[in-house]
KEKE-3310 file (N, C-alpha, C; in steps of 0.2 Angstrom, whole numbers, plus 5000, padded with zeros to 4 digits):
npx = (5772:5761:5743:5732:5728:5731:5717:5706:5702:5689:5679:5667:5663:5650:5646:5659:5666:5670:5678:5676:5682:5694:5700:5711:5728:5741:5753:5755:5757:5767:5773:5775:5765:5754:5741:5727:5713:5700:5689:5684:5670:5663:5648:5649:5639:5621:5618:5612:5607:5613:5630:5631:5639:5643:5641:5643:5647:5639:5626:5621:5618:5625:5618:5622:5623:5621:5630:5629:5637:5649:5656:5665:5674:5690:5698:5699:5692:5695:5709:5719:5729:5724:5714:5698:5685:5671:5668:5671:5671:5661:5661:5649:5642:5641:5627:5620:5623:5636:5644:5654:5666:5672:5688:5695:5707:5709:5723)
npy = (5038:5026:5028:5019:5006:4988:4978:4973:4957:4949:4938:4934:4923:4913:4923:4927:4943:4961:4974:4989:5002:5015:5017:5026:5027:5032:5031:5033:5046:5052:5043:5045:5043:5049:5048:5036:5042:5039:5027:5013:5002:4985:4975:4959:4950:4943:4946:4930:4934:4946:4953:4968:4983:4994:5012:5018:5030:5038:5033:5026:5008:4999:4988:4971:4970:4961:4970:4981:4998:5006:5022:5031:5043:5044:5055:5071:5085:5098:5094:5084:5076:5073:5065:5058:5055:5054:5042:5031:5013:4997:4980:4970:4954:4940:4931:4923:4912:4918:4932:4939:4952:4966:4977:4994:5007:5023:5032)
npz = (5660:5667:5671:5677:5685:5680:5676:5689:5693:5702:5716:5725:5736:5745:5762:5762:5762:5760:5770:5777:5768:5760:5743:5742:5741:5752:5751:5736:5730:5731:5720:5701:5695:5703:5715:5718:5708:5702:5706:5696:5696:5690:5689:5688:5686:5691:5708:5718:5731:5743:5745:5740:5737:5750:5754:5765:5773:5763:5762:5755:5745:5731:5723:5715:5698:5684:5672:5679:5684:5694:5698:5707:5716:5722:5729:5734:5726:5723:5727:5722:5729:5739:5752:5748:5759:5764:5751:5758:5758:5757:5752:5754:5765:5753:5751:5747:5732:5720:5719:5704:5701:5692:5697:5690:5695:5692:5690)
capx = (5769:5754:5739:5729:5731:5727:5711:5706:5697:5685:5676:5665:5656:5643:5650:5665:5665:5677:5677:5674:5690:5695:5703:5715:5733:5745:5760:5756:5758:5777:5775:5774:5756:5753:5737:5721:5708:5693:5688:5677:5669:5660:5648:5650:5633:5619:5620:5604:5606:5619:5634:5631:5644:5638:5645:5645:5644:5633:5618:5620:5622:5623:5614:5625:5619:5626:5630:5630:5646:5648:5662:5669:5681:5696:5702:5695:5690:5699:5717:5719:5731:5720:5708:5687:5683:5666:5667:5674:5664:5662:5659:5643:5643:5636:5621:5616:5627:5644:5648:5660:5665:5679:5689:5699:5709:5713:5727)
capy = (5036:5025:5031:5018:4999:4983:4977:4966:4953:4946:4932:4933:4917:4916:4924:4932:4954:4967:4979:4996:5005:5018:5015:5030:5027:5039:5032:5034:5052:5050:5041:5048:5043:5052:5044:5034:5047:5036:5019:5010:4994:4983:4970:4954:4944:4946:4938:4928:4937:4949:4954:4976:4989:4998:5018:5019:5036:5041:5029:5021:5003:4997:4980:4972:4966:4962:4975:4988:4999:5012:5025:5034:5047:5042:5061:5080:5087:5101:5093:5077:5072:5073:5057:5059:5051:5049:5037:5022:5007:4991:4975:4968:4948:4936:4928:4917:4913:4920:4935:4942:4960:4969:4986:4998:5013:5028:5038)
capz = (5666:5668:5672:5679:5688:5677:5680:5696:5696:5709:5715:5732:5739:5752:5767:5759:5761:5762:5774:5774:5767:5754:5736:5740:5746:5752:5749:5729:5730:5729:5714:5696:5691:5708:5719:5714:5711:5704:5703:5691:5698:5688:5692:5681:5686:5694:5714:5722:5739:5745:5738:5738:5739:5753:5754:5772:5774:5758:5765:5746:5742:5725:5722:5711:5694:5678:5668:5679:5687:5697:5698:5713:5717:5728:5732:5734:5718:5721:5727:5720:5734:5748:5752:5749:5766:5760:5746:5762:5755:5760:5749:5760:5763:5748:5758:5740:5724:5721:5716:5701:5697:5692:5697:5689:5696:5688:5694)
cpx = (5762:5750:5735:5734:5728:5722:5711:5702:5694:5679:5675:5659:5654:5649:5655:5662:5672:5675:5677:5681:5689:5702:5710:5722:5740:5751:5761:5758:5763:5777:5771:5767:5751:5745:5730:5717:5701:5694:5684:5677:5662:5656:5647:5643:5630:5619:5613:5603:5615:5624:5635:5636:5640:5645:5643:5642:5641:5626:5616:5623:5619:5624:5618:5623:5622:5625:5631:5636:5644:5655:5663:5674:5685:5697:5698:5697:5696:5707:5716:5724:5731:5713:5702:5688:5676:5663:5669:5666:5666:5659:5654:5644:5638:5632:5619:5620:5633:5643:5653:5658:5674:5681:5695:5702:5713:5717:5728)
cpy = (5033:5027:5027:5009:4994:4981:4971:4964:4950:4944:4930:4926:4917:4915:4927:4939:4954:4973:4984:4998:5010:5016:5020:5027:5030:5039:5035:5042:5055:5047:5048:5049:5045:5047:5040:5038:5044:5028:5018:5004:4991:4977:4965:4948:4944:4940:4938:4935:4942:4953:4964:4978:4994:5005:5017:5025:5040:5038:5026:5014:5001:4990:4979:4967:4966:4965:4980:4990:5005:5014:5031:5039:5043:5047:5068:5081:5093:5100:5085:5073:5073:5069:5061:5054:5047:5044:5028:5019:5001:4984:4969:4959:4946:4931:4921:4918:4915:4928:4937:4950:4963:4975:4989:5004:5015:5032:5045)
cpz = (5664:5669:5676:5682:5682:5683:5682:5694:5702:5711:5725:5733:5745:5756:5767:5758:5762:5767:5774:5773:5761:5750:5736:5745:5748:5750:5741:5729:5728:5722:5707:5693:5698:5712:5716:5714:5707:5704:5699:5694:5694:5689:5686:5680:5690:5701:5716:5728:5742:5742:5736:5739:5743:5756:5761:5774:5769:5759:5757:5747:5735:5726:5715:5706:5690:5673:5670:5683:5689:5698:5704:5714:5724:5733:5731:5727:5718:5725:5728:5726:5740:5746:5753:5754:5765:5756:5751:5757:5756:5755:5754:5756:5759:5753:5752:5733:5726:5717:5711:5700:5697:5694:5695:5691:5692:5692:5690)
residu = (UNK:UNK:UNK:UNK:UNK:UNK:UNK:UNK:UNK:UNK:UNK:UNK:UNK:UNK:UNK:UNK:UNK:UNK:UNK:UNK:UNK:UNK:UNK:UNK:UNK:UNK:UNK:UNK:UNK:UNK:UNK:UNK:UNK:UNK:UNK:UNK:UNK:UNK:UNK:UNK:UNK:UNK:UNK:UNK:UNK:UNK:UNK:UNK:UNK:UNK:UNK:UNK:UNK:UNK:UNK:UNK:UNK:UNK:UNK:UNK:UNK:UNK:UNK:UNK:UNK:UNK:UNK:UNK:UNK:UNK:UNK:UNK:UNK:UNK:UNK:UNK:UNK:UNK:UNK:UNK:UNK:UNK:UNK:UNK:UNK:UNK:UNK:UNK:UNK:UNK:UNK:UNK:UNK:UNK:UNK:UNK:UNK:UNK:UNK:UNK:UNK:UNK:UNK:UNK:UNK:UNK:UNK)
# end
């Protein structure tokens, strides 16, 4: 069994976001390497203006620079297949430059 997704890449230009969502998805559950329970997102370059991961409901956004990453849980600590509500996160519009960063899930 795998354990994790090959890693994404990605490439936001001005005006480009993503909307708030979670990394968990429930059909996985039924699979063998059972649901995503974190992410790792990495940023790959530092952006002019915009461009943050903003937690939504933790009131954190991470400014995205190059080098740094942040790691997330998907699902409850204590039962892996049941969705962290709290970690929705939203890829905030690049306002100046482009954006690169990569992300990896662990299942």
């Amino acid at each position: 069994t795998v354990n994790y997704e090959w890693l994404q890449l990605l490439k936001y230009e001005v005006g480009q976001f993503y909307k708030s969502h979670g990394d968990f998805i429930e059909a996985d559950v039924e699979y063998p390497a059972g649901p995503r329970i974190l992410t790792f997102y990495m940023y790959l370059n530092d952006v002019e203006k915009g461009g943050g991961t903003d937690f939504t409901d933790l009131g954190i956004t991470v400014t995205p620079k190059r080098g740094r990453a942040a790691l997330w849980a998907n699902c409850l600590n204590e039962d892996p297949y049941r969705i962290e509500p709290s970690t929705n996160h939203a890829a905030l519009p690049v306002e100046k430059g482009v954006k690169y960063g990569a992300n990896a899930w662990i299942h």
